[in-house]
Structures are given as C-alpha cells and as structure tokens.
mmCIF file as Biopython writes it, N, C-alpha, C and O atoms, coordinates in Angstrom:
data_model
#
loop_
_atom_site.group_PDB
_atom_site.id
_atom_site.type_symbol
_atom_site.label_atom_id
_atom_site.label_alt_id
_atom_site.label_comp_id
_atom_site.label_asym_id
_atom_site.label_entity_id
_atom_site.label_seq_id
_atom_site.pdbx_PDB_ins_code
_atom_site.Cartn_x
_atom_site.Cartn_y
_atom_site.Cartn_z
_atom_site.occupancy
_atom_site.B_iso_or_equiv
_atom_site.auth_seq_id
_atom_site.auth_asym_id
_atom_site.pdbx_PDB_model_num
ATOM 1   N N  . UNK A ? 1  ? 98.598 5.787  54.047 1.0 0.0 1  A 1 
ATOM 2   C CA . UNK A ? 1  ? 98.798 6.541  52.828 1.0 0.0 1  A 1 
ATOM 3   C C  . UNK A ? 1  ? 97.990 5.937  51.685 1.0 0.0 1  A 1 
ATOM 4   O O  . UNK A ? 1  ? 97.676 6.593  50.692 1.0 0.0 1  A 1 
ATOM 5   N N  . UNK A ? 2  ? 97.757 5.015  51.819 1.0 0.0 2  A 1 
ATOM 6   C CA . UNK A ? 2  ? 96.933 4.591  50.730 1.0 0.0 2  A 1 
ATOM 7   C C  . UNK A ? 2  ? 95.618 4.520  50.794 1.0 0.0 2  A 1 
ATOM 8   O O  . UNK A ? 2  ? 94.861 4.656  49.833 1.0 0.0 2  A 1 
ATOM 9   N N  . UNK A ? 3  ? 95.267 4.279  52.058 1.0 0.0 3  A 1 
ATOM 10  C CA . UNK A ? 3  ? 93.921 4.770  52.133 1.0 0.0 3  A 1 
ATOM 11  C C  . UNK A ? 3  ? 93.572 6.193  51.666 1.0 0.0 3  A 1 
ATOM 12  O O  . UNK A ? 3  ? 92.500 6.453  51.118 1.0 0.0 3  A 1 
ATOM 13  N N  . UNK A ? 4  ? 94.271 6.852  51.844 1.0 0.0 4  A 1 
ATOM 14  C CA . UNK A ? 4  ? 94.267 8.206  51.363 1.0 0.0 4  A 1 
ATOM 15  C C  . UNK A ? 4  ? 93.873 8.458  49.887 1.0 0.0 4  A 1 
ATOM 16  O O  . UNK A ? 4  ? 92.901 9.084  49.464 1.0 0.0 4  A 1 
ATOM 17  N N  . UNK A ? 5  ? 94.976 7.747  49.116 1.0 0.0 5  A 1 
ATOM 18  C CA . UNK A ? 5  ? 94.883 7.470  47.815 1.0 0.0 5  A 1 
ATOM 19  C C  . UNK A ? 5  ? 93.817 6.711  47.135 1.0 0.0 5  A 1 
ATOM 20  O O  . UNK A ? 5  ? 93.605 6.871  45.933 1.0 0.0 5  A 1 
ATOM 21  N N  . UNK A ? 6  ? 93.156 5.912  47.842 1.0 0.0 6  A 1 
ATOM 22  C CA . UNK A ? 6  ? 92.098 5.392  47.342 1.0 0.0 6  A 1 
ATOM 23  C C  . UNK A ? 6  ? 91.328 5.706  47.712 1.0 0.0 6  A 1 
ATOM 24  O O  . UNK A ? 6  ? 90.393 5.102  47.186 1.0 0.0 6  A 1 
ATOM 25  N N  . UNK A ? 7  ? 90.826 6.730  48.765 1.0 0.0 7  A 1 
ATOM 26  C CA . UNK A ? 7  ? 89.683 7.544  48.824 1.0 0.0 7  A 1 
ATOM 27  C C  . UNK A ? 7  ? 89.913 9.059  47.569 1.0 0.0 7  A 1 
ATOM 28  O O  . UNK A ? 7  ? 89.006 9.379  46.801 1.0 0.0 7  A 1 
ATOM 29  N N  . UNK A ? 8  ? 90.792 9.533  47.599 1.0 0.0 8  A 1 
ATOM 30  C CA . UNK A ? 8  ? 91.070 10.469 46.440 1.0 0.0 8  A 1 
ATOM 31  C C  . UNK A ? 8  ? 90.672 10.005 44.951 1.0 0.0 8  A 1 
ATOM 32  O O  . UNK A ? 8  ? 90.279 10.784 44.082 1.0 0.0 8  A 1 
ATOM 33  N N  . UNK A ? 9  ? 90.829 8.668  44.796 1.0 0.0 9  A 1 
ATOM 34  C CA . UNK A ? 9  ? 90.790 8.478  43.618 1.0 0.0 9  A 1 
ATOM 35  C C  . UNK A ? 9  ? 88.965 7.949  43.606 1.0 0.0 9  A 1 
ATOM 36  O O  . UNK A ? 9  ? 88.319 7.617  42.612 1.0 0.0 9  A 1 
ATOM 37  N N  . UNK A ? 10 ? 88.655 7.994  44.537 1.0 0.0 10 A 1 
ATOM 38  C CA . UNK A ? 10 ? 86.613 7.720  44.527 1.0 0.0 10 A 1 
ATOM 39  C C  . UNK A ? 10 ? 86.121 8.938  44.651 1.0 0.0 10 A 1 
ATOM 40  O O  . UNK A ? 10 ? 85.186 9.256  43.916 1.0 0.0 10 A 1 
ATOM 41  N N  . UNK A ? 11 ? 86.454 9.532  45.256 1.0 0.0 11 A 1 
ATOM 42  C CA . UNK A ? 11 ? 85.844 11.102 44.981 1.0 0.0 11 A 1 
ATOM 43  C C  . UNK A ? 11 ? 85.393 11.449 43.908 1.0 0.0 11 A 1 
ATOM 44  O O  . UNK A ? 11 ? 86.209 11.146 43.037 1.0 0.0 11 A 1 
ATOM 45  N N  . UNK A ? 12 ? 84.366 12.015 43.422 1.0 0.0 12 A 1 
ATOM 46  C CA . UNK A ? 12 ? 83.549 12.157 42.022 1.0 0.0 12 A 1 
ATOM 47  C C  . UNK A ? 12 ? 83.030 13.905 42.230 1.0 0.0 12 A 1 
ATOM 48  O O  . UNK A ? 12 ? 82.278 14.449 41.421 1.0 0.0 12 A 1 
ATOM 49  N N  . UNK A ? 13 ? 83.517 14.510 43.288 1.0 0.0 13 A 1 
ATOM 50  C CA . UNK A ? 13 ? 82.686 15.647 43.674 1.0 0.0 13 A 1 
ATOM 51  C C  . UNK A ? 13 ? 83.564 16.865 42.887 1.0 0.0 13 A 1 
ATOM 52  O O  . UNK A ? 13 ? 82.948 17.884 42.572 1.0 0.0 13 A 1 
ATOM 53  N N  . UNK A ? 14 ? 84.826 16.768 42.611 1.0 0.0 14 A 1 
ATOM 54  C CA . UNK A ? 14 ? 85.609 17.524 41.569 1.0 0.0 14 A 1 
ATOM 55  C C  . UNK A ? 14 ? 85.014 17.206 40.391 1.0 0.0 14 A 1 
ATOM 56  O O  . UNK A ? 14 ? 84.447 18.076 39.730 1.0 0.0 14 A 1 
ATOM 57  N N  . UNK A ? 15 ? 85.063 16.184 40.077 1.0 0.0 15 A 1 
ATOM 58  C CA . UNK A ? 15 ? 84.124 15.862 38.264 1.0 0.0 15 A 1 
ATOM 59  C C  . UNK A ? 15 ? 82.921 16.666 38.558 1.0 0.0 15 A 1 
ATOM 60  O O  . UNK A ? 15 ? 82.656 17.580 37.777 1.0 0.0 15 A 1 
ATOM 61  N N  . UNK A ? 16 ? 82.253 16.480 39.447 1.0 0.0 16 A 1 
ATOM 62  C CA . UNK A ? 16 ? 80.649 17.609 39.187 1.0 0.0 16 A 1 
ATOM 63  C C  . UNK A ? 16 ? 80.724 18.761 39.348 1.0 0.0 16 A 1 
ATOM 64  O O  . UNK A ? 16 ? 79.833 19.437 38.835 1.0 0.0 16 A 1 
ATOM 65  N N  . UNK A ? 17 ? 81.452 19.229 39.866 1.0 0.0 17 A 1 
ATOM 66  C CA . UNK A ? 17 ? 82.099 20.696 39.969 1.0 0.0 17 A 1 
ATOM 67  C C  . UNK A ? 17 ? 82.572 21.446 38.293 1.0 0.0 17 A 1 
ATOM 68  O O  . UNK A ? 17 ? 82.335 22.545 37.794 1.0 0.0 17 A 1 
ATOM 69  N N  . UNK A ? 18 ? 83.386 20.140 37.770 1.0 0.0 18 A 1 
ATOM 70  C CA . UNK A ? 18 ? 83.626 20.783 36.710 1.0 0.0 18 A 1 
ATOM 71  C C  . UNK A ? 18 ? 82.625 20.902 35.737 1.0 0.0 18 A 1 
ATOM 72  O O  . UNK A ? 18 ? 82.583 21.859 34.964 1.0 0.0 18 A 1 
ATOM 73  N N  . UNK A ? 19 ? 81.422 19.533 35.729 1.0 0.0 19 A 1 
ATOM 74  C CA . UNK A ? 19 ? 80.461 19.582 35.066 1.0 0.0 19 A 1 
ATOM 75  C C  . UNK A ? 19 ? 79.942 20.308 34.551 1.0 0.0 19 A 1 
ATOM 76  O O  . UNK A ? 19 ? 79.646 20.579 33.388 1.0 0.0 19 A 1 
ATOM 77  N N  . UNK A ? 20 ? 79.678 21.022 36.394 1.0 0.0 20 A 1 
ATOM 78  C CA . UNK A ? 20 ? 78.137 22.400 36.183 1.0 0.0 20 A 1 
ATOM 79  C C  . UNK A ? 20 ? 79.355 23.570 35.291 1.0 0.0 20 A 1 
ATOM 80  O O  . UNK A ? 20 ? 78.822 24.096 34.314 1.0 0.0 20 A 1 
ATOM 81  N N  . UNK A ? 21 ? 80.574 23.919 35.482 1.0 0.0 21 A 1 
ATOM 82  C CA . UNK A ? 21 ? 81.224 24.680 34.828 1.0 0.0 21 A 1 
ATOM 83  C C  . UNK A ? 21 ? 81.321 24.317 33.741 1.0 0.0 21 A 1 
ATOM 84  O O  . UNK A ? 21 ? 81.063 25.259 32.991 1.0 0.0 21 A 1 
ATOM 85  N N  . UNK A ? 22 ? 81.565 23.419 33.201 1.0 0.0 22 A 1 
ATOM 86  C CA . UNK A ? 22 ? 81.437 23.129 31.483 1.0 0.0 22 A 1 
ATOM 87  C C  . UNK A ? 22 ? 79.820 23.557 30.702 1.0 0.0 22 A 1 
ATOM 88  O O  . UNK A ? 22 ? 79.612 23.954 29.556 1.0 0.0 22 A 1 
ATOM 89  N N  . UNK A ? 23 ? 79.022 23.341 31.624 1.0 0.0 23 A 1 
ATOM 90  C CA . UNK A ? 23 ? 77.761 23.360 31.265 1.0 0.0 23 A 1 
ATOM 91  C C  . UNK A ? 23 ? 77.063 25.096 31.344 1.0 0.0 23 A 1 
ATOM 92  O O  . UNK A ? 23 ? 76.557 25.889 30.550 1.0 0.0 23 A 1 
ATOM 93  N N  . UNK A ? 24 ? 77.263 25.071 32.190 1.0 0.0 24 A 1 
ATOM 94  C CA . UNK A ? 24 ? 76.995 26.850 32.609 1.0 0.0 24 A 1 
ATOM 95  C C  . UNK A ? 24 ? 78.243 27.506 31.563 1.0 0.0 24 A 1 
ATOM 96  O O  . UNK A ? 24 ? 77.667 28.257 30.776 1.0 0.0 24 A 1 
ATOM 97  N N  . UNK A ? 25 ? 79.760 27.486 31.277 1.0 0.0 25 A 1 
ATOM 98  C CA . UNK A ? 25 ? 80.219 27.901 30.133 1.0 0.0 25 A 1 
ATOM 99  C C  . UNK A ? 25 ? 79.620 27.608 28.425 1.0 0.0 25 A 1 
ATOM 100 O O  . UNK A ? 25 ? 79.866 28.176 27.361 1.0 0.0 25 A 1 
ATOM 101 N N  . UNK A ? 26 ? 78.765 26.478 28.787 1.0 0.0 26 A 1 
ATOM 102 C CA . UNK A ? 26 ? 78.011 26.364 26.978 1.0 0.0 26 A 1 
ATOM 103 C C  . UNK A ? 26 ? 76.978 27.152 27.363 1.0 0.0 26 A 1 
ATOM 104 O O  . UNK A ? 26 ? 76.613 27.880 26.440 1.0 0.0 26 A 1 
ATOM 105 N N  . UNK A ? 27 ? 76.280 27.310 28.505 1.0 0.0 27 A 1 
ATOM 106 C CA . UNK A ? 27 ? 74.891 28.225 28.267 1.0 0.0 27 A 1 
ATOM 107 C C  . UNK A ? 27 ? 75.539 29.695 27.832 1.0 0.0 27 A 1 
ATOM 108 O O  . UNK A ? 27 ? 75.365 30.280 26.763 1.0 0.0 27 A 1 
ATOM 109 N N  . UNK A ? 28 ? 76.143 30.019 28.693 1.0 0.0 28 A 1 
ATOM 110 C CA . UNK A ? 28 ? 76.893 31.490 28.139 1.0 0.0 28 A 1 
ATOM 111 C C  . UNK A ? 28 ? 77.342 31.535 26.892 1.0 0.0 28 A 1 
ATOM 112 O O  . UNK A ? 28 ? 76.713 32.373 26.246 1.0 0.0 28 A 1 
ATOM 113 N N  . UNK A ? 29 ? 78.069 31.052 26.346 1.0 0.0 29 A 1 
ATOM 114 C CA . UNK A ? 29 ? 78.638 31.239 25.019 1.0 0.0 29 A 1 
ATOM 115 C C  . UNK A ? 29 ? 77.142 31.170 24.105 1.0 0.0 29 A 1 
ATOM 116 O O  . UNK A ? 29 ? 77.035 31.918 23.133 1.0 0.0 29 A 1 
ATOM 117 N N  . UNK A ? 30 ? 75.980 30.211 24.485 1.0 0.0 30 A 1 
ATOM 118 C CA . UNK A ? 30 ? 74.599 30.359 23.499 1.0 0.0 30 A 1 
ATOM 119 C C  . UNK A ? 30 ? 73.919 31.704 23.528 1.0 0.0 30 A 1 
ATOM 120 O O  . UNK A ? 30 ? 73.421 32.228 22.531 1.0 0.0 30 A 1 
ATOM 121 N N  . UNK A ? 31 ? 73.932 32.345 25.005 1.0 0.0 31 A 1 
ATOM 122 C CA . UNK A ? 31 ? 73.035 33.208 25.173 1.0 0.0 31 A 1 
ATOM 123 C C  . UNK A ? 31 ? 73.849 34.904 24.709 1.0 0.0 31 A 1 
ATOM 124 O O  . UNK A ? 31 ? 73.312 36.011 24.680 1.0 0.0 31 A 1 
ATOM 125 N N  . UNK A ? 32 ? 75.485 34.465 24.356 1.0 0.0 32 A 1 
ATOM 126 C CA . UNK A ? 32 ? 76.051 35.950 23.935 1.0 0.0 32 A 1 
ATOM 127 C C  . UNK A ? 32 ? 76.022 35.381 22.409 1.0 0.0 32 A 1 
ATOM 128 O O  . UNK A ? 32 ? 76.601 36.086 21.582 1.0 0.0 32 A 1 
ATOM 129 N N  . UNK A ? 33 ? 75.400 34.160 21.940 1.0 0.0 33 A 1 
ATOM 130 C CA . UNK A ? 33 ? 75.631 34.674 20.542 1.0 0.0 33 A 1 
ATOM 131 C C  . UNK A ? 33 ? 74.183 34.414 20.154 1.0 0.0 33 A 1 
ATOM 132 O O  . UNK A ? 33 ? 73.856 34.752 19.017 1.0 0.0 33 A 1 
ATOM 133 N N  . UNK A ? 34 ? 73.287 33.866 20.935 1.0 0.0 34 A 1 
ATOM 134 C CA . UNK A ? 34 ? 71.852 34.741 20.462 1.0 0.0 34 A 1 
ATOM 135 C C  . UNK A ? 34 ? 71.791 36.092 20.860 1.0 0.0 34 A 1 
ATOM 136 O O  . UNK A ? 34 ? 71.208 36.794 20.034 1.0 0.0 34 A 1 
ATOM 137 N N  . UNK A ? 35 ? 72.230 36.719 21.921 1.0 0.0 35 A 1 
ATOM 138 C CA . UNK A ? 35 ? 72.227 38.323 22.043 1.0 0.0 35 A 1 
ATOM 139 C C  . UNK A ? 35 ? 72.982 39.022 20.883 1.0 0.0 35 A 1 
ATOM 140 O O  . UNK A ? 35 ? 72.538 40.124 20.558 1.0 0.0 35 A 1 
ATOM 141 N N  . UNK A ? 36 ? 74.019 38.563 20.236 1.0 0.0 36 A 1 
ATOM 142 C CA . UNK A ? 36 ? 74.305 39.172 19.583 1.0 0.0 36 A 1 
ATOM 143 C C  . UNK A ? 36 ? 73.725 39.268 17.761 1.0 0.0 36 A 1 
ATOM 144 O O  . UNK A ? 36 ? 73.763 40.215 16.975 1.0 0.0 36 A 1 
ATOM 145 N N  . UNK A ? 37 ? 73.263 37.977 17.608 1.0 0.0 37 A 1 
ATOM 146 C CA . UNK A ? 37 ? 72.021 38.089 16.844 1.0 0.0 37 A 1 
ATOM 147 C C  . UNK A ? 37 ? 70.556 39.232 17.020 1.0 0.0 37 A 1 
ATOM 148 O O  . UNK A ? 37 ? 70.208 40.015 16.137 1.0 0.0 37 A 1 
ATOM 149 N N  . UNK A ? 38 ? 69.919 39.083 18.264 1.0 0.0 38 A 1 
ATOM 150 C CA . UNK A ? 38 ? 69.611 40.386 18.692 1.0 0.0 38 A 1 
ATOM 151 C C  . UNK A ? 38 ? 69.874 41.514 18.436 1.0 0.0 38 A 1 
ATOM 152 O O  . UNK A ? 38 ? 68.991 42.367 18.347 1.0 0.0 38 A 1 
ATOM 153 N N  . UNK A ? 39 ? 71.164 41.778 18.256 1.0 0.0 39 A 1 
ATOM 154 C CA . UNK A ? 39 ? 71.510 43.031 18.809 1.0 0.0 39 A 1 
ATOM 155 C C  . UNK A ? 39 ? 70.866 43.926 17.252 1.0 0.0 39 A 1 
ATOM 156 O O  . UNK A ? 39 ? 69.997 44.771 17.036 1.0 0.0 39 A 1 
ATOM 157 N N  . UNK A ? 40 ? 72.161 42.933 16.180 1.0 0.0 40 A 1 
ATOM 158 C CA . UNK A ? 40 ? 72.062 42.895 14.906 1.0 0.0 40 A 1 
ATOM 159 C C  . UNK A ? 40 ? 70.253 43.145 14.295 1.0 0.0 40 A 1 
ATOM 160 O O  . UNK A ? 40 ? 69.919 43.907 13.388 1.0 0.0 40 A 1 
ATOM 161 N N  . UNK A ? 41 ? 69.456 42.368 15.010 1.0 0.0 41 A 1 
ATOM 162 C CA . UNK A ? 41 ? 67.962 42.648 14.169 1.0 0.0 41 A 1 
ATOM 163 C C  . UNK A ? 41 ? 67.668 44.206 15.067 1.0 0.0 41 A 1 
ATOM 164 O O  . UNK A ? 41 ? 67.318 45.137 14.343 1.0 0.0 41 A 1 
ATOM 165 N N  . UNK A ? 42 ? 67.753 44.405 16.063 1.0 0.0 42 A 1 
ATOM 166 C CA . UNK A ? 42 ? 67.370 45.775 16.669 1.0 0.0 42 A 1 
ATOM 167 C C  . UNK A ? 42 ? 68.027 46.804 16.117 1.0 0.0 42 A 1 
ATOM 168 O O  . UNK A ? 42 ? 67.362 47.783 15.777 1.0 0.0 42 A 1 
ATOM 169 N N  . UNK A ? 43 ? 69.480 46.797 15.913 1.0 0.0 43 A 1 
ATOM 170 C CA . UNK A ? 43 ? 70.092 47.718 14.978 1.0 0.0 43 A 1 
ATOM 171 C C  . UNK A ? 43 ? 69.448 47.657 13.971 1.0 0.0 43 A 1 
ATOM 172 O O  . UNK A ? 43 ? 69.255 48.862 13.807 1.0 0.0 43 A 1 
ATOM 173 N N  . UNK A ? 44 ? 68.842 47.067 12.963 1.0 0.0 44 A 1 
ATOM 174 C CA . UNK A ? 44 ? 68.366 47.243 11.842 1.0 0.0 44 A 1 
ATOM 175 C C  . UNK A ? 44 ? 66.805 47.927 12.014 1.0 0.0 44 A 1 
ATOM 176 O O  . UNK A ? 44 ? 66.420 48.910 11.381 1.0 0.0 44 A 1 
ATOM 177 N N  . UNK A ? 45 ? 66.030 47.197 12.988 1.0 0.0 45 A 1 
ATOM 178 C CA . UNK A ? 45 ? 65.163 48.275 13.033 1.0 0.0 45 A 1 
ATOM 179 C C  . UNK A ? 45 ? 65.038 49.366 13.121 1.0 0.0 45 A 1 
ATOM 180 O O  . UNK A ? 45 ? 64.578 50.105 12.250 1.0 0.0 45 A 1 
ATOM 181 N N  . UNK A ? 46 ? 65.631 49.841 14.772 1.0 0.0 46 A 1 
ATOM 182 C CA . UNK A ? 46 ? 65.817 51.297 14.855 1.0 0.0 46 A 1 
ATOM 183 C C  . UNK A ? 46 ? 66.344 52.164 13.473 1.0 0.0 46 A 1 
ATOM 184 O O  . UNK A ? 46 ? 65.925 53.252 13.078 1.0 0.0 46 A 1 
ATOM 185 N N  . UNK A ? 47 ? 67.280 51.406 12.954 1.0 0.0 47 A 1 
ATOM 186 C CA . UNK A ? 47 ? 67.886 52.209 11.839 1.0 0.0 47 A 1 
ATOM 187 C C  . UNK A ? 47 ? 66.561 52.227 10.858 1.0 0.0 47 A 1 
ATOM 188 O O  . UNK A ? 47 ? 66.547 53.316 10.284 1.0 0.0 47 A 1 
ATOM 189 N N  . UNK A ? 48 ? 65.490 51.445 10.477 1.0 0.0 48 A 1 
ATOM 190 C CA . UNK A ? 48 ? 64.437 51.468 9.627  1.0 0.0 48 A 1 
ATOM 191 C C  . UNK A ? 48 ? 63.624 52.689 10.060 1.0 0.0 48 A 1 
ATOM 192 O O  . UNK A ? 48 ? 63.293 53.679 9.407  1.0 0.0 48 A 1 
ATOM 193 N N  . UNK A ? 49 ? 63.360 52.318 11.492 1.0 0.0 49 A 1 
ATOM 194 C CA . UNK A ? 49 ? 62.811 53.664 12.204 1.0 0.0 49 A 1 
ATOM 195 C C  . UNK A ? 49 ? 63.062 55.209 11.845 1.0 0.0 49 A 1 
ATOM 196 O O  . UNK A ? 49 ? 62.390 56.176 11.486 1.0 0.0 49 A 1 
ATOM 197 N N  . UNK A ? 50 ? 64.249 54.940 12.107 1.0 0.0 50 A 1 
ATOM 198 C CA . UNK A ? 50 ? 64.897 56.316 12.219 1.0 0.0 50 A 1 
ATOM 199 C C  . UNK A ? 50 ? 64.950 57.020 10.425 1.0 0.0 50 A 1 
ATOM 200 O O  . UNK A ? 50 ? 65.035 58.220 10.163 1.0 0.0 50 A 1 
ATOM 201 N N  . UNK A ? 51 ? 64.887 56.126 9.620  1.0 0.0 51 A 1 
ATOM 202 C CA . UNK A ? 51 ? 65.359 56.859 8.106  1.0 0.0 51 A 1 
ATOM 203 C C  . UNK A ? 51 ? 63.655 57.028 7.744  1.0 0.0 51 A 1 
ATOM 204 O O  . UNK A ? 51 ? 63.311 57.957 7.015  1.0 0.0 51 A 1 
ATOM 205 N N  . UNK A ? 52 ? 62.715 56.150 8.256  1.0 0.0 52 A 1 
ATOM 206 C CA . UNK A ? 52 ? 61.056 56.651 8.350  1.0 0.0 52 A 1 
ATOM 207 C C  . UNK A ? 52 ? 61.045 57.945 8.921  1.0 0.0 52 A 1 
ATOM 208 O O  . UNK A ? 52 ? 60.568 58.804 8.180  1.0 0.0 52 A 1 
ATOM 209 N N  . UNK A ? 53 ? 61.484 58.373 10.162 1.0 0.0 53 A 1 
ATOM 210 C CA . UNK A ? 53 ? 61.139 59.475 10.481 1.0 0.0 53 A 1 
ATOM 211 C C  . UNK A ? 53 ? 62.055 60.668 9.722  1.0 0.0 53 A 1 
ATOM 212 O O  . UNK A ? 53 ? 61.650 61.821 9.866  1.0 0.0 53 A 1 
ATOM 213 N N  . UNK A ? 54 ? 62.693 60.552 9.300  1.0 0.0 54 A 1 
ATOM 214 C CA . UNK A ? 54 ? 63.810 61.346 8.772  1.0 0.0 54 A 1 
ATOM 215 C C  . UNK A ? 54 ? 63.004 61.722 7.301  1.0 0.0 54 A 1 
ATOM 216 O O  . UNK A ? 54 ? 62.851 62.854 6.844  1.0 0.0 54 A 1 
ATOM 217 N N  . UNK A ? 55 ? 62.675 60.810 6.877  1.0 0.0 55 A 1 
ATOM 218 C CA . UNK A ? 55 ? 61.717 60.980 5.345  1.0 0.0 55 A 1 
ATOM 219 C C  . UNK A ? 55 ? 60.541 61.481 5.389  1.0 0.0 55 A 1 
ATOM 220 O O  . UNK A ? 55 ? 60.060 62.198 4.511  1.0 0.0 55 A 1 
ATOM 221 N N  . UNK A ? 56 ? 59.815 61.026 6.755  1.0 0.0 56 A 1 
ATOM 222 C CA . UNK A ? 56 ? 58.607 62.099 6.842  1.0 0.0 56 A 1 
ATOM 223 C C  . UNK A ? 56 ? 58.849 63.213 7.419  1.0 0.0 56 A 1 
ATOM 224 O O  . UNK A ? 56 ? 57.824 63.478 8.048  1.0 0.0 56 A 1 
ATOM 225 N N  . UNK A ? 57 ? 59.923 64.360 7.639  1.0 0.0 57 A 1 
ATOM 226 C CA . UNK A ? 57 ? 59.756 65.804 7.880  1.0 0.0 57 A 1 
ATOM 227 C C  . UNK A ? 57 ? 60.128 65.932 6.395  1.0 0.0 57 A 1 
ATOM 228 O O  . UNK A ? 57 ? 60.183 67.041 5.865  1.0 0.0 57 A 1 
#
C-alpha cells in the first residue's frame, strides 16, 4: 500500500494535463476577446459602408 502511495504521489502526468488545459483556456479567452474587438471595428465599417452607399443614391 504504500508503494502505491508513493508512486501516486511522483506522478507529474495529472499536473501536465492540467497545464496544457490552463494554457489552451488562456489562449481562448485571448482569441474571443480579440475577436470581439474585431467584430466591433467590422461593425463600424460596414456601417460606414453602408450610410456611403445610402448617401450616394
């Protein structure tokens, strides 16, 4: 039983597991709030677009 326990407690392969998940959860949270910066400058264009064409008929 204790061998048991002291191989459980050397195991490091749960810590890297959670790693790449901590890490891959910060890339996501960067890339939905630069998309949503995005989104915000494209809405403003199209909308520039659209009141240009609206003014020239």
């Amino acid at each position: 039983m204790t061998k048991i326990l002291q191989r459980f407690v050397r195991d490091e392969s749960g810590a890297t597991a959670i790693e790449y998940g901590l890490i891959a959860a910060i890339i996501a949270v960067g890339l939905i709030a630069s998309l949503q910066a995005l989104k915000t400058n494209l809405v403003t264009t199209f909308d520039n677009v659209g009141n240009a064409v609206k003014g020239a008929n």
